[in-house]
C-alpha atoms as one frame of an Amber mdcrd trajectory, in Angstrom:
protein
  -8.537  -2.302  13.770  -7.537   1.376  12.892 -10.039   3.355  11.979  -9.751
   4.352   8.325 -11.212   7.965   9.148  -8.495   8.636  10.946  -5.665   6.767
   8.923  -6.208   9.206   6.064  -5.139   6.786   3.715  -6.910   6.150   0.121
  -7.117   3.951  -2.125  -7.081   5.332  -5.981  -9.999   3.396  -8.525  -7.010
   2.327 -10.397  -5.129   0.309  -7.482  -8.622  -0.554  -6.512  -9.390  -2.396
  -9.899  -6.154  -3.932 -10.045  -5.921  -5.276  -6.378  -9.699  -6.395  -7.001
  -8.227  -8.017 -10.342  -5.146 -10.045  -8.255  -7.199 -10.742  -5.279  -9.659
 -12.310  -7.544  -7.460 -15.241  -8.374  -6.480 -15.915  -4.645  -8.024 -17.778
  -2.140 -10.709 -16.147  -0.213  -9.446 -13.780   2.635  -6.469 -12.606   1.201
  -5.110  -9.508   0.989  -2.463  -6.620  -0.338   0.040  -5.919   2.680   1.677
  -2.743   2.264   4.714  -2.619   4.567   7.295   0.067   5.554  10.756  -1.426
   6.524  14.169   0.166   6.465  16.593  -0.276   4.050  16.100   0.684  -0.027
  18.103   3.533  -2.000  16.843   6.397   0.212  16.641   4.743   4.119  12.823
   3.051   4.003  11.495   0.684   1.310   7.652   0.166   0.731   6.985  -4.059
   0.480   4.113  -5.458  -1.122   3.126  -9.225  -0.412  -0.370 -11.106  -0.210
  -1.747 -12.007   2.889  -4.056 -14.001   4.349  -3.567 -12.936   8.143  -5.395
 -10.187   9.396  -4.479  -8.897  12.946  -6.732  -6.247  15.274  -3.672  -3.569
  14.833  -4.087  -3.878  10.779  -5.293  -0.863   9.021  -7.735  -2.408   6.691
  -9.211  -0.778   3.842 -11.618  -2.263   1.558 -12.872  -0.891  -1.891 -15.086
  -2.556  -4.865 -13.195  -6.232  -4.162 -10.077  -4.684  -3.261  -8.550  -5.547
   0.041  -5.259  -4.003   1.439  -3.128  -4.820   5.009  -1.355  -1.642   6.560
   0.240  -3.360   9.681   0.418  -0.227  12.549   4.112   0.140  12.269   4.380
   1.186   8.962   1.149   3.202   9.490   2.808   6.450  11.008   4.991   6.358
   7.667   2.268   6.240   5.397  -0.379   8.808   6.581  -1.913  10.778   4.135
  -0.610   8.852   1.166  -2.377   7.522  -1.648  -1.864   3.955  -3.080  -1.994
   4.427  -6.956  -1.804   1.959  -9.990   0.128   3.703 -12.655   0.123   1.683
 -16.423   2.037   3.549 -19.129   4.534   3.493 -21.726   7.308   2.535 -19.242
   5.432  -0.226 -17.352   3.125  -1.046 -14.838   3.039  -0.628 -11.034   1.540
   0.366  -7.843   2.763   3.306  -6.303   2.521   5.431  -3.503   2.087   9.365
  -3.144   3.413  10.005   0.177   3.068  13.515   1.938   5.837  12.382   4.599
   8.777  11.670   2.196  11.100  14.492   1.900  13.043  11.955  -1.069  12.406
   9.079  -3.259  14.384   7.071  -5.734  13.720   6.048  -9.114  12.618   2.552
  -8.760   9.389   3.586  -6.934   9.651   1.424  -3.323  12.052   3.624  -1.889
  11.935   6.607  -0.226  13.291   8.734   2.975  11.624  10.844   5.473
């Protein structure tokens, strides 16, 4: 497993609560996967699915019940980014505050670098 001192990626209180909140109502083990693949409005598109397979390469950060999957791949795209739960006027959703993208489109899971 990556170490999560060196990842440098956090975990806000709000997407902690509300991972914590969907976990809860799973079956034990599972987790939030955060992938990185290409395609989207702006060249890479963030995926989020639950997962109940954990492998050594996995980033894995844990936080009051919260459990999320960064598979090393889409680790390099993510460093230094926050994982944030945003609930407003417009809607709910998680979303990430990446250093590395130089772009980003409107719907949130899109983004280039």
């Amino acid at each position: 497993m990556t170490d999560i001192s060196t990842a440098n990626v956090t975990l806000s209180d709000s997407a902690a609560a509300r991972i914590a909140k969907i976990l809860a109502a799973e079956p034990g083990g599972t987790a939030l996967r955060i992938s990185v693949s290409g395609g989207g409005c702006s060249g890479f598109q963030y995926g989020f699915d639950l997962d109940q397979t954990r492998t050594d390469e996995d980033l894995v950060l844990e936080r009051d019940g919260a459990a999320v999957l960064i598979d090393a791949v889409s680790l390099p795209y993510m460093e230094g980014s926050v994982i944030d739960f945003v609930d407003d006027i417009i809607g709910q959703s998680f979303q990430i505050k990446n250093p590395n993208a130089t772009a980003s489109c409107g719907c949130g899971t899109s983004f280039s670098i």
